[in-house]
N, C-alpha and C positions, 0 to 999 in steps of 0.2 A: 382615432383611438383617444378614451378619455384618460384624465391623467390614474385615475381610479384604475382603469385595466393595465396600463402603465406599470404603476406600482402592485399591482401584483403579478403580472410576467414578470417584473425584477424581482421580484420574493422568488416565486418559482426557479428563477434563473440561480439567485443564490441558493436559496436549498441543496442546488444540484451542484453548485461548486463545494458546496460544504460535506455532501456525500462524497463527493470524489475524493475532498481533501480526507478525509476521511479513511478514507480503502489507501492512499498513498499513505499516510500513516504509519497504518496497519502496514504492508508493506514492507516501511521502514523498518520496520521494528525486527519484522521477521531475517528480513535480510541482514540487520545487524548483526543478530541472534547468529544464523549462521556463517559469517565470514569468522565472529568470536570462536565459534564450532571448528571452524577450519585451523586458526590459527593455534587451537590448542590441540591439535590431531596431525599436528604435521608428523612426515611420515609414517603415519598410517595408513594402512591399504584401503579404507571403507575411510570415504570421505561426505563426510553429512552433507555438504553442499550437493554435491551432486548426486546423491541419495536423495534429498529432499526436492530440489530439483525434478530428479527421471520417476520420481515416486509419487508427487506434488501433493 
């Protein structure tokens, strides 16, 4: 392997870290979103987390 192919498998390889980071993120964010959902619904019968959750 020359260092040319080298370096770009390691491009490729980050790109695909930086996707992921990405969607985990995303993720973040959502998840935040509804625990905040939750904790303002307490005793409620219809709980968005798992609304959102079994609904996805």
């Amino acid at each position: 392997m020359h260092c040319s192919e080298a370096t770009e498998l390691a491009s490729q390889r980050l790109d695909d870290v930086r996707a992921i980071l990405a969607d985990l993120h995303r993720i973040k964010a959502v998840l935040t979103e509804l625990v905040s959902e939750c904790h303002a619904h307490q005793g409620d019968v219809s709980c968005p987390l798992i609304t959102a959750l079994h609904y996805g």
